[in-house]
C-alpha positions as CSV (number, residue, x, y, z in Angstrom):
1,X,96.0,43.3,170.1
2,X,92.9,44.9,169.7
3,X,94.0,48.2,171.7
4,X,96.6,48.3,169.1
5,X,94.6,47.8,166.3
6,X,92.3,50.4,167.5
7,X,95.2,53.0,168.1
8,X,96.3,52.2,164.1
9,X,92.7,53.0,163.0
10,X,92.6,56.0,164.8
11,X,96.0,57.1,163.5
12,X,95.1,56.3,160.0
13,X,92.0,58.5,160.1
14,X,94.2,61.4,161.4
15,X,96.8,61.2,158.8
16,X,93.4,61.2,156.4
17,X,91.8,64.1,157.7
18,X,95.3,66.3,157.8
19,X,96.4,65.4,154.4
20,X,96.3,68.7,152.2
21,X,94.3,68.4,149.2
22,X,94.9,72.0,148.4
23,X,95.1,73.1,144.7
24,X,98.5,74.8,144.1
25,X,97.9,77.1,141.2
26,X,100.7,78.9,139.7
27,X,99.4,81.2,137.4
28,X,97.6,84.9,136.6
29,X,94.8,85.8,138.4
30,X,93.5,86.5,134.9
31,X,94.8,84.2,131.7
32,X,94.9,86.2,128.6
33,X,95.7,84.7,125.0
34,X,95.4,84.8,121.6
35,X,92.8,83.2,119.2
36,X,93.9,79.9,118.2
37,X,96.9,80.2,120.7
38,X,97.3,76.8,123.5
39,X,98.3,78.0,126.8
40,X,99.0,75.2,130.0
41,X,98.1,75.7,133.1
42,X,100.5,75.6,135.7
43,X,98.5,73.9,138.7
44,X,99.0,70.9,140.8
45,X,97.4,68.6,143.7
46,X,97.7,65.6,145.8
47,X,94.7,64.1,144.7
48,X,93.8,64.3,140.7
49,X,93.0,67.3,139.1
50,X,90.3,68.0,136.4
51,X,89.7,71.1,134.0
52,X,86.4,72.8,132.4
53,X,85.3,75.7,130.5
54,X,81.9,77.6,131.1
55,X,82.0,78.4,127.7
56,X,83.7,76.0,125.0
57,X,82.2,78.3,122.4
58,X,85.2,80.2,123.2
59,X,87.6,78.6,125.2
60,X,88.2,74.6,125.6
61,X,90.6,72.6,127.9
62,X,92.1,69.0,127.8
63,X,91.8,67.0,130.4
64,X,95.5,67.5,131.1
65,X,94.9,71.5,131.2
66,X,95.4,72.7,128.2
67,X,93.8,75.7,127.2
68,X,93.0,76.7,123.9
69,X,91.4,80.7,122.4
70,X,88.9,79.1,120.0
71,X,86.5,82.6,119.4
72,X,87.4,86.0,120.7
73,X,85.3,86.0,123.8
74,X,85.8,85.0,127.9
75,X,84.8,81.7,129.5
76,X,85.9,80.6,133.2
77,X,88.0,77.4,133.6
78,X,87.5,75.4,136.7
79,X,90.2,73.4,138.0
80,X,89.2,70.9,140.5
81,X,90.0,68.0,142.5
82,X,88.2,65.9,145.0
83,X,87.5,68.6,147.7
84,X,88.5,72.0,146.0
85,X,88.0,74.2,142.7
86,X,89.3,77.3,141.5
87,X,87.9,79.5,138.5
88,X,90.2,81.0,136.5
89,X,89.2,83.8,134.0
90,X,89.9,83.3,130.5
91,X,90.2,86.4,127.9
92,X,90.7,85.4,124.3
93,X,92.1,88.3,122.4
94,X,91.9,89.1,118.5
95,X,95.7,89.5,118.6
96,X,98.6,91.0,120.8
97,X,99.0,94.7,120.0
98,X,102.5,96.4,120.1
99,X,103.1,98.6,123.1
100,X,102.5,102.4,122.3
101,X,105.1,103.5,124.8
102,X,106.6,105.9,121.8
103,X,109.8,106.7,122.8
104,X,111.1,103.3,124.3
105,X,114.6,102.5,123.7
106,X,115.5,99.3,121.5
107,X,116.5,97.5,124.9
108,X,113.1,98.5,126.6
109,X,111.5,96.9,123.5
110,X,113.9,93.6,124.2
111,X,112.9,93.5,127.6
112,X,109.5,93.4,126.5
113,X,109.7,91.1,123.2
114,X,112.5,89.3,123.4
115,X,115.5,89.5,120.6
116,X,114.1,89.9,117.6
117,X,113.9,87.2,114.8
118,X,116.4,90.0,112.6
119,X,116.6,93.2,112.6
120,X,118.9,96.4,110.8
121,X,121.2,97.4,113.6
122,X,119.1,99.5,115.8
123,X,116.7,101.4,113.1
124,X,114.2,98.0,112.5
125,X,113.8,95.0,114.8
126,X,111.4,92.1,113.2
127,X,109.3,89.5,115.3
128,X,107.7,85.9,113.4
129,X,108.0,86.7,110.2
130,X,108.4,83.7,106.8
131,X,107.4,80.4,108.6
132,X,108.0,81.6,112.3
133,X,104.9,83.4,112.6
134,X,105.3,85.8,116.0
135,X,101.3,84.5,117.4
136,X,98.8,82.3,116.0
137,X,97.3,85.2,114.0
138,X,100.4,87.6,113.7
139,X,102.7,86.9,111.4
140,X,104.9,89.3,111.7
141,X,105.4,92.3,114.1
142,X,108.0,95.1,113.6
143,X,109.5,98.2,115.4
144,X,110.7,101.3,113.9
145,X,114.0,103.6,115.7
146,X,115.5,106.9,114.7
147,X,118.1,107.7,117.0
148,X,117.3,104.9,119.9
149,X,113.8,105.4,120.0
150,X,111.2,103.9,119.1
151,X,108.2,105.3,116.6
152,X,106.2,103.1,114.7
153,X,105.5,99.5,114.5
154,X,104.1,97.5,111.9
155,X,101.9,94.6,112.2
156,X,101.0,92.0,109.7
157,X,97.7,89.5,110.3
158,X,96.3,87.2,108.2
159,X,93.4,88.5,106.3
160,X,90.7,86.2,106.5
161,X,90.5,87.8,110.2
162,X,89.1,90.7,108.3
163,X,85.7,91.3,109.8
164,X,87.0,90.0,113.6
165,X,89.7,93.0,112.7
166,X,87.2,95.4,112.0
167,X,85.0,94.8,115.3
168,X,88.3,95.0,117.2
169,X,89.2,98.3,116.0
170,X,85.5,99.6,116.1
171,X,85.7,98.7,119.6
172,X,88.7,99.9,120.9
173,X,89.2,103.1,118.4
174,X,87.5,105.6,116.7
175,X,87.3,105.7,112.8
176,X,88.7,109.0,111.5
177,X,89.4,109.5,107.5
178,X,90.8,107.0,104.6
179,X,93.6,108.4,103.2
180,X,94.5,107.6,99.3
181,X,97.6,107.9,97.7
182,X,99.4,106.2,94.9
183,X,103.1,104.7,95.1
184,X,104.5,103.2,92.4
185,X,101.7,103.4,90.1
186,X,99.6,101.4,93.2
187,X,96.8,103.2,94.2
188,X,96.9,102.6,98.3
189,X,94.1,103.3,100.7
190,X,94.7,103.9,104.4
191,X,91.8,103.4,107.0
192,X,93.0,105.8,110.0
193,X,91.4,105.6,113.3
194,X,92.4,107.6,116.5
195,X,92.5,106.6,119.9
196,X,90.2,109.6,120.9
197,X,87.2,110.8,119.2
198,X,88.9,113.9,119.6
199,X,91.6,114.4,117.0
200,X,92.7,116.9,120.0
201,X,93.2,114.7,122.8
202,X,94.2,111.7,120.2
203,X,97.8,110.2,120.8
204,X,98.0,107.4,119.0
205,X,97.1,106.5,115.8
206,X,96.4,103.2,113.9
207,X,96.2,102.7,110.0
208,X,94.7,99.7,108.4
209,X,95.9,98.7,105.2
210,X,95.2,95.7,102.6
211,X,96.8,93.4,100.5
212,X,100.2,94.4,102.7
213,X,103.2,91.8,102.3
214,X,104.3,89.1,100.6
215,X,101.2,87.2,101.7
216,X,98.7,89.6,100.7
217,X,97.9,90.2,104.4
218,X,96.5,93.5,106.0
219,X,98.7,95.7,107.9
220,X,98.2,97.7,110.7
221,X,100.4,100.8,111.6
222,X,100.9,102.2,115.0
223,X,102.4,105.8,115.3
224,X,102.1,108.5,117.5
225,X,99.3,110.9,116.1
226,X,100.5,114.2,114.9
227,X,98.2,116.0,112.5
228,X,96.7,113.6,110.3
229,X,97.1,115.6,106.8
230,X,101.1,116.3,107.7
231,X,101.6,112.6,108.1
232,X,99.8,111.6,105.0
233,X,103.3,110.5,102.8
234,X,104.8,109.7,104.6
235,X,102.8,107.4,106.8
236,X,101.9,105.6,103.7
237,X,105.1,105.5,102.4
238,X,106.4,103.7,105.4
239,X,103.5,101.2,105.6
240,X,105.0,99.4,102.0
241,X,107.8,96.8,102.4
């Protein structure tokens, strides 16, 4: 009996030793989101798993892995169990910008957004818009098409992101000019910046506008950059819905 016994200990510390207490993580390698947006983490074990943040100025997590974009910043969550961790990079972006590809065709746009909420046969697809808001701080994202491709979008966020709107840009663009222009008896200001600090080498341009939509929102317009003074009218013409 006790050889036995002793043969069943020693199996049991076998099976111990060779069970897998991996972390199966089925994910990016880097998680990006939006401020305010939740995101859950695909990731699984034998043993419990728990979640933390380096930095829950930023970025927090439930105990069930649930990740939430509380500032615009990065933080590391660590995922854990009893043996192992992995750190997964967080980036908490302002918002989602629309692709630039100028040129796309409306199904390359699909493939890339989905079907859009409505949209005017093939010249205007809109994304969120009313209730459905498109993220957490877009309410509203649209394309523009003249002959199956795509030129312009529009993009609609709320405006008490104001100042986190104006670091973005600063950051990723270069200012360039305000254009003024009245429509409709409405005086309208445009606050253009490039992608280059070269108007030369620019390709894309971005106007911001306020008090934009039914909501009073500010709206950003992506186009391709042409000259500047040639697009004047009619850029601001086709920023007013």
């Amino acid at each position: 009996m006790k050889k036995i016994a002793l043969i069943l200990s020693f199996a049991c510390i076998i099976l111990t030793s060779c069970k897998d207490n991996s972390i199966k993580y089925n994910g990016p390698d880097v998680i990006n989101i939006v401020l305010k947006e939740y995101y859950n983490i695909d990731a699984e074990s034998n043993d419990p798993l728990s979640y933390s943040s380096d930095n829950k100025r930023n970025v927090t997590v439930s105990d069930d892995g649930v990740i939430y974009g509380k500032n615009v910043g990065e933080a590391n969550v660590t995922i854990s169990n009893s043996e192992n961790e992995l750190n997964i990079p967080v980036i908490v972006n302002l918002f989602e910008e629309p692709t630039v590809n100028f040129g796309a065709t409306t199904s390359e746009i699909k493939s890339l957004y989905g079907e859009p909420k409505r949209n005017s046969g093939d010249s205007v697809f809109v994304y969120g818009s009313g209730q459905d808001w498109y993220s957490p701080t877009v309410w509203e994202m649209d394309f523009f098409f003249h002959n199956n491709k795509y030129y312009e979008s529009n993009l609609y966020i709320q405006k008490d992101l104001d100042l986190l709107l104006n670091k973005y840009l600063e950051e990723n663009y270069f200012y360039s000019q305000e254009l003024i222009d009245t429509i409709n008896g409405e005086i309208i200001n445009l606050y253009i910046y490039l992608d280059s600090p070269n108007a030369d080498e620019a390709k894309v341009i971005v106007g911001k506008q306020y008090n934009a939509g039914p909501y009073n929102d500010i709206l950003l317009v992506y186009a391709p950059f042409e000259a500047v003074s040639s697009r004047k009218t009619d850029f601001i013409s086709r920023s007013r819905k």
